[in-house]
DOTORTOR-494313 format. One record per residue: residue in one letter; x, z, y of N, C-alpha, C in turn. Coordinates in pm, whole numbers, padded with zeros to 5 digits, always signed. Each point is the difference from the previous one (the first is absolute). Last residue first. Layout:
AXZYXZYXZY...
END
This chain:
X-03096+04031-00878+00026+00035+00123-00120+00188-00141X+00204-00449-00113+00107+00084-00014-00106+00097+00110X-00128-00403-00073-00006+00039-00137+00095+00124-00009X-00378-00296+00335+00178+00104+00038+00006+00040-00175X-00437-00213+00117+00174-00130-00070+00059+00118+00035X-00343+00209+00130-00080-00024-00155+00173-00125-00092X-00035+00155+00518+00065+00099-00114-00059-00050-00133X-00075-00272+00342+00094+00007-00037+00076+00112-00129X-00437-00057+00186+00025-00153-00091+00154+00031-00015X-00209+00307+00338-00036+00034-00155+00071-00101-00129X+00173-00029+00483+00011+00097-00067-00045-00013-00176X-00191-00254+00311+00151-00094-00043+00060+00119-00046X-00445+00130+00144+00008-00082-00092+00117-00083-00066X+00032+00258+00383-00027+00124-00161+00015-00104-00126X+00020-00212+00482+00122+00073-00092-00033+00058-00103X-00373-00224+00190+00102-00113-00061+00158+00120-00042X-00305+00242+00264-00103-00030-00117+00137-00099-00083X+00089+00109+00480+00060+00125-00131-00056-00068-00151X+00032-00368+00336+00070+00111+00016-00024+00120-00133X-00219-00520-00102+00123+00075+00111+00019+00131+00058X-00238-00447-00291+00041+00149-00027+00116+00025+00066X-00211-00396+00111-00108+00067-00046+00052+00180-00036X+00253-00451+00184-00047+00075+00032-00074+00128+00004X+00295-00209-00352-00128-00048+00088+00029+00084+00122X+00286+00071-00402+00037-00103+00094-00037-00046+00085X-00159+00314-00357+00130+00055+00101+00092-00071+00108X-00456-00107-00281+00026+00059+00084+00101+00050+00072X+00059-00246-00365-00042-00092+00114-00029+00098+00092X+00343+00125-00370-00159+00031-00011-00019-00060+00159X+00475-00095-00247-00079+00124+00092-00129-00059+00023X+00362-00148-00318-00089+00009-00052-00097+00118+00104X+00403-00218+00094-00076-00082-00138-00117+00050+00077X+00352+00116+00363-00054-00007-00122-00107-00082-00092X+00141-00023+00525+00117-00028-00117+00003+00036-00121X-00303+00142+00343-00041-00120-00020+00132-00096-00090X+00005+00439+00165-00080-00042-00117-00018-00133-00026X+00329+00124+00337+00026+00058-00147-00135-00042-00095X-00099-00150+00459+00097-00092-00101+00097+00108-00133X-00322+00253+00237-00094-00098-00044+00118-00091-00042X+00112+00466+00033+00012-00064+00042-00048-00122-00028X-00099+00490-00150+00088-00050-00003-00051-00122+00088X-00045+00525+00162-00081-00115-00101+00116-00080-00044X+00161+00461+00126-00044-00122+00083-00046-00098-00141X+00098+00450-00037-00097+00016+00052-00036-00181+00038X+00395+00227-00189+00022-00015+00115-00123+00009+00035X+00066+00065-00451+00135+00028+00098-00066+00046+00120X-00307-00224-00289+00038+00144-00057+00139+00095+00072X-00108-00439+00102-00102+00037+00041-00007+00170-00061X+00316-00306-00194+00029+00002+00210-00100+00093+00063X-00061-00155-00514+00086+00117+00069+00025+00045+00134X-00201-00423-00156-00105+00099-00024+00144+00143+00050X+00235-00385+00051-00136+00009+00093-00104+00131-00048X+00380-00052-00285+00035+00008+00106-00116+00000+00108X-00091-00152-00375+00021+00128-00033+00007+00065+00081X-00030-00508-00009-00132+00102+00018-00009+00177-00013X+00386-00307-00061-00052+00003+00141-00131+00049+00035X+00154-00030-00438+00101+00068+00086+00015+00029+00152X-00273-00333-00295-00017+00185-00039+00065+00122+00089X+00163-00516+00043-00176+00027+00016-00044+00146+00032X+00443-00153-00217+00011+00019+00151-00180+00032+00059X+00046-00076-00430+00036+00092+00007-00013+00043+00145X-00164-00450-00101-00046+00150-00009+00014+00106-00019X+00338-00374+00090-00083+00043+00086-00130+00108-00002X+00357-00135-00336+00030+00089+00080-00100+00032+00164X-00192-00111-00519+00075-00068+00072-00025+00087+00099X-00060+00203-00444-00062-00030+00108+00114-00063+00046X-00122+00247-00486+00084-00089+00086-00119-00047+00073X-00051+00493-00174+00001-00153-00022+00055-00090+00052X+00005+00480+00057-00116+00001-00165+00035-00134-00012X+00147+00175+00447-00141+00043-00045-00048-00077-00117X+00399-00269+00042-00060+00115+00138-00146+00018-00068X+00428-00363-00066-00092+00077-00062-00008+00165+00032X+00074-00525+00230+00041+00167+00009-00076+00079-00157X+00120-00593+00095-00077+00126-00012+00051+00108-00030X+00242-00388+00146-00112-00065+00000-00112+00095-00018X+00483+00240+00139-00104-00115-00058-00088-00070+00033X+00270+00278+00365-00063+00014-00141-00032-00176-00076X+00209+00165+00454+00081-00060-00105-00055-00025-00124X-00168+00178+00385+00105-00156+00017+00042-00059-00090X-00235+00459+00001-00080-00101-00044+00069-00141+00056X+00276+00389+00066-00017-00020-00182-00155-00138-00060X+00126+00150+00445+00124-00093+00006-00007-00069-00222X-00329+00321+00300+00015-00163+00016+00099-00074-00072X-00036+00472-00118-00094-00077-00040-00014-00118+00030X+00302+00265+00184+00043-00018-00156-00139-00063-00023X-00016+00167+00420+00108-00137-00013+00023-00016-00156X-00348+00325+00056-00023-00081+00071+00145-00126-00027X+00061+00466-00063-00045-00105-00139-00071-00103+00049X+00303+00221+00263+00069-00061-00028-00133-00072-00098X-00244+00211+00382+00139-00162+00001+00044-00030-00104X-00234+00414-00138-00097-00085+00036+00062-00137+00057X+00266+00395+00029-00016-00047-00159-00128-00116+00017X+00088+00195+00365+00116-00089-00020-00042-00058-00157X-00292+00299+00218-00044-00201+00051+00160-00024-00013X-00017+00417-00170-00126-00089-00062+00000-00115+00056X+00221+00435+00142+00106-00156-00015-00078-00106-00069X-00136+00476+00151-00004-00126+00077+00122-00062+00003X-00223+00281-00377-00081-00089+00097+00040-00111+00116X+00318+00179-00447-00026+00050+00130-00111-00045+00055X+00067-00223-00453+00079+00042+00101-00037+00084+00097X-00079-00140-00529-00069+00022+00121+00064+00086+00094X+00162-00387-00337-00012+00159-00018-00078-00010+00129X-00165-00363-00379+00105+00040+00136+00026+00107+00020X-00134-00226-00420-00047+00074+00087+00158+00009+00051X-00094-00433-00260+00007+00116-00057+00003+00104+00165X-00096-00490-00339-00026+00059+00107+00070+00152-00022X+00169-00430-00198-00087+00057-00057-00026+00110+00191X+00166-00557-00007+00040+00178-00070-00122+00043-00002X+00036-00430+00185+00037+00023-00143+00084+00123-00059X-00117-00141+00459+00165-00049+00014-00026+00065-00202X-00394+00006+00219+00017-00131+00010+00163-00030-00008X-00179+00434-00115-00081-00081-00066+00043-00133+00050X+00193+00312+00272+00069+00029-00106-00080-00118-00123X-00203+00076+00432+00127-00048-00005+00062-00050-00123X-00416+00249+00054-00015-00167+00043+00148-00047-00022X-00017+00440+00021-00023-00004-00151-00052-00181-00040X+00137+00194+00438+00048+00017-00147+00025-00060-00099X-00342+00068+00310+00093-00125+00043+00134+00012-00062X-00309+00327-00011-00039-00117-00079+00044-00096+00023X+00153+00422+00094-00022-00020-00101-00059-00128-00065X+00031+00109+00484+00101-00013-00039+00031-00039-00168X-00425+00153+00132-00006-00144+00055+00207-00031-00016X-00139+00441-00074-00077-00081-00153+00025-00155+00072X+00158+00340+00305+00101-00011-00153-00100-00120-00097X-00181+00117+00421+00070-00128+00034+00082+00001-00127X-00341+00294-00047-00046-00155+00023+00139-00077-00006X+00052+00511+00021-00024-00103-00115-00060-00102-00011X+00058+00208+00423+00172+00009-00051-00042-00084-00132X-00393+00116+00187+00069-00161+00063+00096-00001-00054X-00278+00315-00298+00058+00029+00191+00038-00159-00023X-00240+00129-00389+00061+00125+00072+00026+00014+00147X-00305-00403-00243+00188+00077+00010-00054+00103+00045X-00389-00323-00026+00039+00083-00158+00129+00124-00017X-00118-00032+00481-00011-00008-00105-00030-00110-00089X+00273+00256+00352-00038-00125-00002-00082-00047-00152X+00207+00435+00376-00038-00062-00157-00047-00124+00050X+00427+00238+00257-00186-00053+00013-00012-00056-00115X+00456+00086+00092-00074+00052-00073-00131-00007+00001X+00252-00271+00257+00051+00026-00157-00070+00106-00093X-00086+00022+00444-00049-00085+00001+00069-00041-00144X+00192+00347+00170-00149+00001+00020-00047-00077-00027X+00453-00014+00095-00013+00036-00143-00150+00028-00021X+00047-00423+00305+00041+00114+00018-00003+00063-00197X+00057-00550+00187-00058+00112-00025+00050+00154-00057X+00175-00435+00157+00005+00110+00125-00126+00093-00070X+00143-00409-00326+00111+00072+00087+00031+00112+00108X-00402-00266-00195+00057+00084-00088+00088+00128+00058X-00104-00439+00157-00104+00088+00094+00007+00121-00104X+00283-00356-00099+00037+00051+00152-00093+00094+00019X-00079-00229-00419+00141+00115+00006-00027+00043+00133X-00319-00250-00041-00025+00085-00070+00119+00048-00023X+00046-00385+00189-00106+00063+00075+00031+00163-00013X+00212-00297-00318+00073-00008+00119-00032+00098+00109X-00236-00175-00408+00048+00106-00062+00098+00043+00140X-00283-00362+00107-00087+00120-00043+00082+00155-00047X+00203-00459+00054-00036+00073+00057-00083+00124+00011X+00168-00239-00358+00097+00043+00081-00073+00049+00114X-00291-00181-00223+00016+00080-00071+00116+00082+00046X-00098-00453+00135-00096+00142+00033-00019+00147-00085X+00347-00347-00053-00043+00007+00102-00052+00057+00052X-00066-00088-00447+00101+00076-00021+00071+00018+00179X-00341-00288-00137-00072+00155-00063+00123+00096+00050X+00089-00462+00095-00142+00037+00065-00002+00140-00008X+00279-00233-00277+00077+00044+00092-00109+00054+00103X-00145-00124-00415+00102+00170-00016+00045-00026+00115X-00258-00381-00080-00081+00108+00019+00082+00124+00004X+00225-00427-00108-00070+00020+00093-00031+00155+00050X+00348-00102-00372-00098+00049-00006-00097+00030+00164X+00381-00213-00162-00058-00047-00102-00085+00091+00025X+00232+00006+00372-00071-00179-00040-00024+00032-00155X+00180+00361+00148-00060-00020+00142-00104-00150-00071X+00376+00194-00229-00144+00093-00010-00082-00075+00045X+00430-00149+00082-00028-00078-00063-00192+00075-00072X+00265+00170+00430-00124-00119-00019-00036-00069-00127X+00131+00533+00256+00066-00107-00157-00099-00149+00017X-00003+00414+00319+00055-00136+00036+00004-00114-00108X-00259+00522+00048+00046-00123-00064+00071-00106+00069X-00157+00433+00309-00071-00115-00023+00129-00085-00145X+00028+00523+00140-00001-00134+00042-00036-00107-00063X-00090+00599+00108-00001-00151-00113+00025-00100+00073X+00172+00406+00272-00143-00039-00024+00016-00079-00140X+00369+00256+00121-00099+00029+00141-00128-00033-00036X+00458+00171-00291-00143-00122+00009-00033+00066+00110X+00497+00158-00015-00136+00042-00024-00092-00120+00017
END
């Protein structure tokens, strides 16, 4: 049985593409966190809405889904739906597509073709980590983590300042997010 995602070892990834081992690091972790604190949640709490979802049970399937569907695009396949498992085996399915996604961005190309267009494997890894963070909060409630953000492109200066912080800075990392969630 996966316990958690593990960290890539592949180095020849590693040196042609700086920035993917950074993204892809914190990205292992985050997805690591977010299994374990997955793992002791109740059938009550799987079902708590979460909305745009239905319940948490369908957050963690669509965030399983998109790491997926991240996967499969950088190992040059076509995407295709997961079955939807039991609720509480979700933070397994969530490890394995988690390890299929690092190991598939070790290996990817020079570019993923993802969401409509070719992208290099770090802004996939980018998106993917922003998915995961905006989701956590739809899970778990917990904000995301200033070095997770601060490991993205393209996060909005307030989310790094001082300036936007506790609930006000979440909605807002909420709102900005669902407008990129393209699946949610």
């Amino acid at each position: 049985m996966v316990t958690t995602p593990r960290q890539s070892d592949d180095t020849a990834g590693a040196a042609r593409e700086p920035g993917l081992t950074a993204l892809a690091g914190q990205l292992t972790r985050e997805l690591r966190s977010l299994v374990e604190r997955l793992r002791h949640f109740s059938a009550a709490r799987w079902a708590a809405a979460a909305p745009p979802f239905s319940s948490r049970a369908e957050v963690a399937f669509h965030l399983a889904q998109v790491l997926a569907a991240a996967s499969l695009a950088a190992a040059g396949m076509p995407a295709r739906v997961l079955p939807r498992l039991d609720d509480t085996v979700l933070p397994d399915q969530l490890a394995v597509t988690g390890d299929g996604l690092l190991d598939a961005l070790a290996q990817s190309p020079a570019a993923i073709h993802w969401r409509g267009s070719p992208q290099p494997p770090d802004d996939v890894a980018a998106a993917v980590l922003a998915e995961v963070l905006l989701h956590r909060i739809d899970l778990d409630g917990s904000p995301p983590p200033a070095p997770a953000l601060a490991a993205l492109r393209d996060v909005p200066a307030w989310m790094l300042s001082g300036a936007g912080s506790g609930k006000a800075a979440v909605a807002e990392f909420q709102r900005r997010g669902r407008e990129r969630c393209r699946w949610a």
